[in-house]
OpenMM code with the backbone's topology and positions (N, CA, C; nanometers):
from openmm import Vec3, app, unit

residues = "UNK UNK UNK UNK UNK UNK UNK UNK UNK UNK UNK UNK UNK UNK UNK UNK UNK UNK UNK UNK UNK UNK UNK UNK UNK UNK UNK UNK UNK UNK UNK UNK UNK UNK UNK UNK UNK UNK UNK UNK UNK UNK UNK UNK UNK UNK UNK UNK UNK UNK UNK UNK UNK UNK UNK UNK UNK UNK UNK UNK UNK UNK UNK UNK UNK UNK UNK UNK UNK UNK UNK UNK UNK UNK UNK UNK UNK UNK UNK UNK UNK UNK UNK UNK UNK UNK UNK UNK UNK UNK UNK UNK UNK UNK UNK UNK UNK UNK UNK UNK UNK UNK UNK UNK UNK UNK UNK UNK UNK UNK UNK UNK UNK UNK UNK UNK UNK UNK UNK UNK UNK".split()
positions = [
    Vec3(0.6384, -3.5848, -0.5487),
    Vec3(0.5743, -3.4718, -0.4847),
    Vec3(0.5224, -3.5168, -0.3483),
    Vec3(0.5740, -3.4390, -0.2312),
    Vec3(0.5331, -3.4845, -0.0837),
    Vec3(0.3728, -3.4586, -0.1015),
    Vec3(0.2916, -3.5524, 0.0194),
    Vec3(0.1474, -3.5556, 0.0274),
    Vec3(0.1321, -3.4058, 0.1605),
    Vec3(0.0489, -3.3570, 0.1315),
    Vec3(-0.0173, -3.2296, 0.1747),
    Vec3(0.0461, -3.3024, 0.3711),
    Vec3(-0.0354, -3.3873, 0.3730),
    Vec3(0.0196, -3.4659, 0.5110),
    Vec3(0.1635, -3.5061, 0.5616),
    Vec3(0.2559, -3.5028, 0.4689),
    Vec3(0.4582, -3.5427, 0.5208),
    Vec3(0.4818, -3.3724, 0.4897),
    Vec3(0.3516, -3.2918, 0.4964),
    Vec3(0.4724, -3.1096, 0.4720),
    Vec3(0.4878, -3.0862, 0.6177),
    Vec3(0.5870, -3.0252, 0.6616),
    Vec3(0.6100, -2.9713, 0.7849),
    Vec3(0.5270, -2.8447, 0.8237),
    Vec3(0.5093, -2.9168, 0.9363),
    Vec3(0.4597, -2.7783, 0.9915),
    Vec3(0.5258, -2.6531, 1.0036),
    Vec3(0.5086, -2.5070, 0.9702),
    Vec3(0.5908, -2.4360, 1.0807),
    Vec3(0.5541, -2.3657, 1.2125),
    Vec3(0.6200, -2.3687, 1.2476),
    Vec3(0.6860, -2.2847, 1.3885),
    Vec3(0.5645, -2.1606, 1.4121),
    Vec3(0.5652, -2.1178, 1.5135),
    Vec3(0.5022, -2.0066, 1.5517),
    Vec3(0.5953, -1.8885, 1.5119),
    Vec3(0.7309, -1.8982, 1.5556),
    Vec3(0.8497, -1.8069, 1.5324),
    Vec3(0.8681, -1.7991, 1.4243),
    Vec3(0.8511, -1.9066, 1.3041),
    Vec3(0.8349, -1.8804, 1.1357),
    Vec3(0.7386, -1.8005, 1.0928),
    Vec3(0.6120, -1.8250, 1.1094),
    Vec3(0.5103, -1.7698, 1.1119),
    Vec3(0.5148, -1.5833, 1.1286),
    Vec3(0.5341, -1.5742, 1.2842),
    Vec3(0.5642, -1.4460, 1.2996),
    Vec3(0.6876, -1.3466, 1.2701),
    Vec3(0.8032, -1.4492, 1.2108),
    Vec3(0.9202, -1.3729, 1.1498),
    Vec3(0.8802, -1.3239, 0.9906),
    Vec3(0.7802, -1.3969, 0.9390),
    Vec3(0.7330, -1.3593, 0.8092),
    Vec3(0.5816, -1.2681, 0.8204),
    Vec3(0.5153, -1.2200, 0.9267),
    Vec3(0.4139, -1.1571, 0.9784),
    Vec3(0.4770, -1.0056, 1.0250),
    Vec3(0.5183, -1.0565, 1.0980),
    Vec3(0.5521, -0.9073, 1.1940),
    Vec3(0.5834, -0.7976, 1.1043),
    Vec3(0.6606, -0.8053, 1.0229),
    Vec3(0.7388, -0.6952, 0.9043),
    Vec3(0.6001, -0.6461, 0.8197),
    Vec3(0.5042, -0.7409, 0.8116),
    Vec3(0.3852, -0.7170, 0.7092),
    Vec3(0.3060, -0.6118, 0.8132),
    Vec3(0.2715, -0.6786, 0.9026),
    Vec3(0.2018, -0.6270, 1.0334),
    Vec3(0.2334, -0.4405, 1.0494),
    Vec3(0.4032, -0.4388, 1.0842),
    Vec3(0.4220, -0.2917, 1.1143),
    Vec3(0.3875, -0.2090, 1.0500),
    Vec3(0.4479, -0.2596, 0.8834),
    Vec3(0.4241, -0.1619, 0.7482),
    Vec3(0.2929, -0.1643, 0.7406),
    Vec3(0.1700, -0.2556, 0.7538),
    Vec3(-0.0024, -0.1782, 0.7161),
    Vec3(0.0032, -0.1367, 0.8621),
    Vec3(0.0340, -0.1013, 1.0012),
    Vec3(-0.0213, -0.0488, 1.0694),
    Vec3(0.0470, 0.1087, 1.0315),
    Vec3(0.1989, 0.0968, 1.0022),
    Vec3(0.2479, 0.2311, 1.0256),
    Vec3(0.2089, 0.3364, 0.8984),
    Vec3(0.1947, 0.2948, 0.8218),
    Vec3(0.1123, 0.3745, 0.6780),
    Vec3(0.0312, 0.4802, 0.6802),
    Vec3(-0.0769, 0.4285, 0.8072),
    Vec3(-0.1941, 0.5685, 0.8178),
    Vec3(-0.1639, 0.6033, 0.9736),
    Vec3(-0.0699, 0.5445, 1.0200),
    Vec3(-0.0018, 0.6571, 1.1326),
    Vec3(0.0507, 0.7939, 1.0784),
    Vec3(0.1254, 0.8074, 0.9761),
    Vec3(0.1476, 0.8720, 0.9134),
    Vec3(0.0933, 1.0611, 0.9553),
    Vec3(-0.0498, 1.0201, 0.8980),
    Vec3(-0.1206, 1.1202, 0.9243),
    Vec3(-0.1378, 1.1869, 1.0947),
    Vec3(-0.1289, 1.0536, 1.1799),
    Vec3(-0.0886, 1.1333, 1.2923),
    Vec3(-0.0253, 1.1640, 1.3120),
    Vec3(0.1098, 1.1446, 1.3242),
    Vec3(0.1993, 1.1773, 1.3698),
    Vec3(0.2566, 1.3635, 1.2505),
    Vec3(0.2139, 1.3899, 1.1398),
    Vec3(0.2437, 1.4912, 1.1031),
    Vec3(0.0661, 1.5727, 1.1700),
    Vec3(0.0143, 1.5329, 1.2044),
    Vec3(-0.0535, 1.6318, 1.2741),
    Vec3(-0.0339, 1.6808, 1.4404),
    Vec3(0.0470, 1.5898, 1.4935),
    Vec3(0.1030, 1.5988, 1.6240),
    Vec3(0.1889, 1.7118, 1.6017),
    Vec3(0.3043, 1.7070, 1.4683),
    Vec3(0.3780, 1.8080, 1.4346),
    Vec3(0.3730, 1.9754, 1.4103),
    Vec3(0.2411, 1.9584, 1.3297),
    Vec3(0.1979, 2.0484, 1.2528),
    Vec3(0.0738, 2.1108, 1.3977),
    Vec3(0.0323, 2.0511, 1.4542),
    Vec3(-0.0383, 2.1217, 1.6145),
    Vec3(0.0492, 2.1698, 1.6881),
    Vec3(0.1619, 2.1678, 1.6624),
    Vec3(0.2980, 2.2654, 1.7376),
    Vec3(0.2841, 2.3955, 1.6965),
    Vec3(0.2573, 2.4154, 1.6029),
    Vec3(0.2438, 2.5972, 1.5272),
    Vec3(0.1253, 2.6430, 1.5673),
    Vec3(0.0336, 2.5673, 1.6216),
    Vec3(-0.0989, 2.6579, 1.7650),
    Vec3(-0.1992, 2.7144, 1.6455),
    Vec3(-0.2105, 2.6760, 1.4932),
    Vec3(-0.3071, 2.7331, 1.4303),
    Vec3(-0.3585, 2.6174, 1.3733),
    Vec3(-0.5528, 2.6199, 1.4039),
    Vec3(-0.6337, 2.5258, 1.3831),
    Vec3(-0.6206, 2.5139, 1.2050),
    Vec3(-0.5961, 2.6097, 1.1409),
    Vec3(-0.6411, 2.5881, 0.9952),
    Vec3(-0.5416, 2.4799, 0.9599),
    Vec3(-0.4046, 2.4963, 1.0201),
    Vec3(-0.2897, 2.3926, 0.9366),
    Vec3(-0.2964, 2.2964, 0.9933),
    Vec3(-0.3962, 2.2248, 1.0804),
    Vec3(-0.4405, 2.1260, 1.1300),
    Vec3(-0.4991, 2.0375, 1.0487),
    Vec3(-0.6272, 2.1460, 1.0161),
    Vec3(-0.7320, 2.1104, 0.9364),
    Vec3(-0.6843, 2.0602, 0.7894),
    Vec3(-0.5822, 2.1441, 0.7319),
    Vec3(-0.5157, 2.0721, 0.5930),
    Vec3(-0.4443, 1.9548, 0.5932),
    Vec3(-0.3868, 1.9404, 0.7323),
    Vec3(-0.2860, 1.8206, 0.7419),
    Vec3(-0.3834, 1.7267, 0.7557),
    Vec3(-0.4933, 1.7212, 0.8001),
    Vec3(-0.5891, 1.6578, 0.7949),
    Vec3(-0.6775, 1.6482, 0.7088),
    Vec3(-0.6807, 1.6715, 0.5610),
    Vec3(-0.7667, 1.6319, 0.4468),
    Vec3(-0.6069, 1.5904, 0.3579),
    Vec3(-0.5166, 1.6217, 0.3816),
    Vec3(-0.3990, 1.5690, 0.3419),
    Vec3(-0.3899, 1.3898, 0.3735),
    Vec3(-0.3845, 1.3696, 0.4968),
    Vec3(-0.3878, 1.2350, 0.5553),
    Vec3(-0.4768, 1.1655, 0.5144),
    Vec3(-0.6018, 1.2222, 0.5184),
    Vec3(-0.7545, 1.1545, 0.4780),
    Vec3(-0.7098, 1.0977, 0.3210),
    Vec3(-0.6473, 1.1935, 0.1997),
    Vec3(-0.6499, 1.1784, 0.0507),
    Vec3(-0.5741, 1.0947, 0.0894),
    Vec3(-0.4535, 1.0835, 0.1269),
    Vec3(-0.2884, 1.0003, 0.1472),
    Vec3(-0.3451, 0.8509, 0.1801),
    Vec3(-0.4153, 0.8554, 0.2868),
    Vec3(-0.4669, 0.6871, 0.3603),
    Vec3(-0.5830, 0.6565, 0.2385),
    Vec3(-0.6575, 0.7176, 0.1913),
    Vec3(-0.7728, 0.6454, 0.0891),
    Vec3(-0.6787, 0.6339, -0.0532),
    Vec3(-0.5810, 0.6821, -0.0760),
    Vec3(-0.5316, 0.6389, -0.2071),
    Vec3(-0.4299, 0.4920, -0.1685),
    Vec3(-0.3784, 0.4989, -0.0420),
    Vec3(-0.3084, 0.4133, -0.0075),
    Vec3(-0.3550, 0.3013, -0.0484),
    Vec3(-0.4988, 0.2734, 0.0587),
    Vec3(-0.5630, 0.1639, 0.0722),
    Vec3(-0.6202, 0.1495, -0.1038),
    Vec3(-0.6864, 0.2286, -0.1342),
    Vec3(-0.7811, 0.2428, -0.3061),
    Vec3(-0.6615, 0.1472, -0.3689),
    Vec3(-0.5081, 0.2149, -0.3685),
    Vec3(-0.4312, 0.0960, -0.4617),
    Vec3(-0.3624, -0.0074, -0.4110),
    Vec3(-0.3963, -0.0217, -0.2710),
    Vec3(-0.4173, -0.1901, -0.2303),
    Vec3(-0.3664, -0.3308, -0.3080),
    Vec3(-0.5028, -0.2986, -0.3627),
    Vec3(-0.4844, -0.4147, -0.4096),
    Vec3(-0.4132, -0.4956, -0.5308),
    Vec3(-0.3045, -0.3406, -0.5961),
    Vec3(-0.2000, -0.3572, -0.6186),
    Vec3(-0.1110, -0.4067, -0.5382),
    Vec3(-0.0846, -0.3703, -0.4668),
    Vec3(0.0633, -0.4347, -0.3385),
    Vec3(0.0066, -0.5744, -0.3231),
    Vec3(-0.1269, -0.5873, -0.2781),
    Vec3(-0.1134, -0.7430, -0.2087),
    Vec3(-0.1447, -0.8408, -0.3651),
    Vec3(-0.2384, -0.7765, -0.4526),
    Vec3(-0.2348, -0.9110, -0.5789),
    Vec3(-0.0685, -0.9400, -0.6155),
    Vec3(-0.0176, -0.8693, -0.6402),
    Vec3(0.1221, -0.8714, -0.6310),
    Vec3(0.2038, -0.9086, -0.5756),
    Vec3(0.1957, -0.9497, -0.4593),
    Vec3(0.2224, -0.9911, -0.3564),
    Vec3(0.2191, -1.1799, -0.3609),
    Vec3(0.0773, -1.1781, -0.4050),
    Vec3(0.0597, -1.3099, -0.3870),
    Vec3(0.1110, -1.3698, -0.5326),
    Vec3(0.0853, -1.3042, -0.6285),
    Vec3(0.1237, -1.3881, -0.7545),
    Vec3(0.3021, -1.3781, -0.7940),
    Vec3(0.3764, -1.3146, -0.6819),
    Vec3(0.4583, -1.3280, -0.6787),
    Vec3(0.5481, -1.4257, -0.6214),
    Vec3(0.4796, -1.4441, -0.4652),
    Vec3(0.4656, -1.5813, -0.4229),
    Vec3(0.4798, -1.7034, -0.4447),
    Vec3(0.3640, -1.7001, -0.5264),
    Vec3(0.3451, -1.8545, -0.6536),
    Vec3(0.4195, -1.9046, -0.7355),
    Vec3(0.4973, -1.7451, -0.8055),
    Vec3(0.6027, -1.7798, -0.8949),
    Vec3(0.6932, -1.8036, -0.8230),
    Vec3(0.7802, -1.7261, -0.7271),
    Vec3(0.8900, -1.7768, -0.6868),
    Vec3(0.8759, -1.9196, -0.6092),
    Vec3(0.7741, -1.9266, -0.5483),
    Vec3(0.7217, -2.0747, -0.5375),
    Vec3(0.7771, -2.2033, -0.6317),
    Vec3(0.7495, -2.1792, -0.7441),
    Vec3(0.7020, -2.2714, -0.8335),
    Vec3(0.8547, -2.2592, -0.8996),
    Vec3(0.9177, -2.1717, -0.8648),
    Vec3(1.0697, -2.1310, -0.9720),
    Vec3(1.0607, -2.0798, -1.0606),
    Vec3(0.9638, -2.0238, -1.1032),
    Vec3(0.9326, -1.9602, -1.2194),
    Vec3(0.9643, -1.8044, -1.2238),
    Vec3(1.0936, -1.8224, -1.2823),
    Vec3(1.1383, -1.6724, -1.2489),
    Vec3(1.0684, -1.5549, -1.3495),
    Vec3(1.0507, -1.6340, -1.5140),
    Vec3(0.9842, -1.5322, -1.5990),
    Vec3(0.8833, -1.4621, -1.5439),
    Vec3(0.7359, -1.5598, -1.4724),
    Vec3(0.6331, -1.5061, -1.4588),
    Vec3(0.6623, -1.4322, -1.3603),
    Vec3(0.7713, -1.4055, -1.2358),
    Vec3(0.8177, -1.2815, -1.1393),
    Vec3(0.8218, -1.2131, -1.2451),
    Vec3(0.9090, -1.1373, -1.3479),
    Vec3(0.9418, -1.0704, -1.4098),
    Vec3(0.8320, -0.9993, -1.4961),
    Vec3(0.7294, -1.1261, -1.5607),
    Vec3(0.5671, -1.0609, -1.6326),
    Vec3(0.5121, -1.0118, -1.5101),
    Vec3(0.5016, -1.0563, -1.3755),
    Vec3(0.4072, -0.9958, -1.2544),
    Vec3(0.4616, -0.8702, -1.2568),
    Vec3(0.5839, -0.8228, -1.1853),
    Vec3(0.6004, -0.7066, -1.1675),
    Vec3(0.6104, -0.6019, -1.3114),
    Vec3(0.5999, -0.6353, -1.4292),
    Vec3(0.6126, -0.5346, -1.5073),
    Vec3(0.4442, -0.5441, -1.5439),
    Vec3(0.3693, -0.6257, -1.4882),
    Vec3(0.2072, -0.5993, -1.5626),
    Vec3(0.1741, -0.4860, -1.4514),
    Vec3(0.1896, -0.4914, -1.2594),
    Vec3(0.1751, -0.4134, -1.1680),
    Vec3(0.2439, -0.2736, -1.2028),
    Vec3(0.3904, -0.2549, -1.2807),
    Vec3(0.4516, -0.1557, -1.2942),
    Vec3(0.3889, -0.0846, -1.4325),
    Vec3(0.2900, -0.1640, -1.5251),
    Vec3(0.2331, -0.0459, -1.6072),
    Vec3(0.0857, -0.0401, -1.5759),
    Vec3(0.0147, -0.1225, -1.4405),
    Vec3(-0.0852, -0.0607, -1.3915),
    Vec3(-0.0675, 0.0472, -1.2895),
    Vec3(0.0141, 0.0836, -1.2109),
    Vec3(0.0707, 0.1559, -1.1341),
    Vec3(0.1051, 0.3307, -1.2396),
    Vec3(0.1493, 0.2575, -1.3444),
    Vec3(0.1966, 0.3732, -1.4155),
    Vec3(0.1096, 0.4712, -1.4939),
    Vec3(-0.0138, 0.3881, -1.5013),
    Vec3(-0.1344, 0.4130, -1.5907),
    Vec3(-0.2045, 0.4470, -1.4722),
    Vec3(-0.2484, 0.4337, -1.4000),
    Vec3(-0.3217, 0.5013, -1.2373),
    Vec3(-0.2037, 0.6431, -1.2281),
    Vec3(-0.0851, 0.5951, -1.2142),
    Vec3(-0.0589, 0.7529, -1.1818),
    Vec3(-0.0449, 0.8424, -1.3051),
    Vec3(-0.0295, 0.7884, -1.4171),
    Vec3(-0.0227, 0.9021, -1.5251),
    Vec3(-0.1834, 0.9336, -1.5219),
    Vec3(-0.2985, 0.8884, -1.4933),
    Vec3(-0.4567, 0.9014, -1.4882),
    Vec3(-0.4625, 1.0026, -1.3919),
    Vec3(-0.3957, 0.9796, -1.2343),
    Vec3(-0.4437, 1.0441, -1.1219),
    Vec3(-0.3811, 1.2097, -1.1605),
    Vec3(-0.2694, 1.2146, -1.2585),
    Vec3(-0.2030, 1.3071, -1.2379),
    Vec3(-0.3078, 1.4372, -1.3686),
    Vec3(-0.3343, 1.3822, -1.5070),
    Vec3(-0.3731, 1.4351, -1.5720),
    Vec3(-0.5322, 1.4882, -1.5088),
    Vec3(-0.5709, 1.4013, -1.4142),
    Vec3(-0.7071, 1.4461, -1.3823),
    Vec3(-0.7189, 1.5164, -1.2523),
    Vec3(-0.5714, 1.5779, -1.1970),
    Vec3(-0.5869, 1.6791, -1.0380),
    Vec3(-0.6312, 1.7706, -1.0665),
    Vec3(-0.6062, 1.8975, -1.2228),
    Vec3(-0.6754, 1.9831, -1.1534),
    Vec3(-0.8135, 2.0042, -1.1605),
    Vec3(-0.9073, 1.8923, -1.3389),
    Vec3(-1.0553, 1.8957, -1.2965),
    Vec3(-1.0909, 1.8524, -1.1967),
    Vec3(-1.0348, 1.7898, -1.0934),
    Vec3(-1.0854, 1.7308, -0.9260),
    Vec3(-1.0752, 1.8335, -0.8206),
    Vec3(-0.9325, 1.8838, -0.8359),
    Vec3(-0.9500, 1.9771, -0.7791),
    Vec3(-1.0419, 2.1376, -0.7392),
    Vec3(-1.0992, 2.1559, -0.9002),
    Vec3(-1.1380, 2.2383, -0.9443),
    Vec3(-1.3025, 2.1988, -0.8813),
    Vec3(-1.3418, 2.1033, -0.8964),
    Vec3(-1.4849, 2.0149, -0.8573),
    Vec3(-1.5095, 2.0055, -0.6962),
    Vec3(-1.3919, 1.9816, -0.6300),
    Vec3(-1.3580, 1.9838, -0.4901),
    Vec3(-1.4102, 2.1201, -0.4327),
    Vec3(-1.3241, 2.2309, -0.4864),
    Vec3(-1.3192, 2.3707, -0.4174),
    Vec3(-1.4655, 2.4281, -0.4114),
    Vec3(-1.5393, 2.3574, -0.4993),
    Vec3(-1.6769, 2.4188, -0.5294),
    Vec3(-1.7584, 2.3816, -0.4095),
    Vec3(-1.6804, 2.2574, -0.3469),
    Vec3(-1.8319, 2.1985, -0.2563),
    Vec3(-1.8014, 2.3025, -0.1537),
] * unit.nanometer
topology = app.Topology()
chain = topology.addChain("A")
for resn in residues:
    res = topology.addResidue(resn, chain)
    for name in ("N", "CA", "C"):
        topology.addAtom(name, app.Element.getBySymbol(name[0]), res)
């Protein structure tokens, strides 16, 4: 096993060939919401503004809220393919794919008491 000290360095250009792709996708995510309100301000009426805009608001806070699905995932995926360990890839993504599945079968059974709680304020 090499000492922490004989690992190579990398590159700036390594670095940012494995950055940049991460970089675009979290910046372009909650662009999103602008750019369909740039759209939707073409039809000259403030109300469909205003929806595209509590639309974007729910869209970017659920994004970010399941977070930390994408990146734990991310990293313990890492490790395994790291390490060669192809099983634990295979336990990572199916433990993320029935927390994912259990958040959305949750988010879905509980829209319309939220909704219903929402309209009131």
């Amino acid at each position: 096993m090499p000492s922490p000290s004989s690992t190579a360095t990398p590159s700036h250009r390594q670095v940012l060939a494995i950055a940049l792709p991460i970089m675009v996708s979290n910046v372009s995510t909650p662009l999103i919401g602008m750019v369909d309100t740039g759209v939707v301000g073409q039809a000259g009426e403030t109300a469909l503004i205003g929806a595209v805009a509590v639309g974007a608001l729910i869209f970017t806070f659920m994004f970010w809220a399941f977070g930390f699905l994408r990146m734990g995932t991310t990293g313990l995926t890492a490790q395994a393919v790291g390490a060669g360990d192809e099983e634990e890839v295979r336990h990572t993504l199916g433990r993320a794919l029935v927390i994912a599945g259990a958040a959305g079968l949750l988010l879905i059974a509980l829209q319309w008491p939220v909704r219903e709680v929402a309209f009131r304020l």
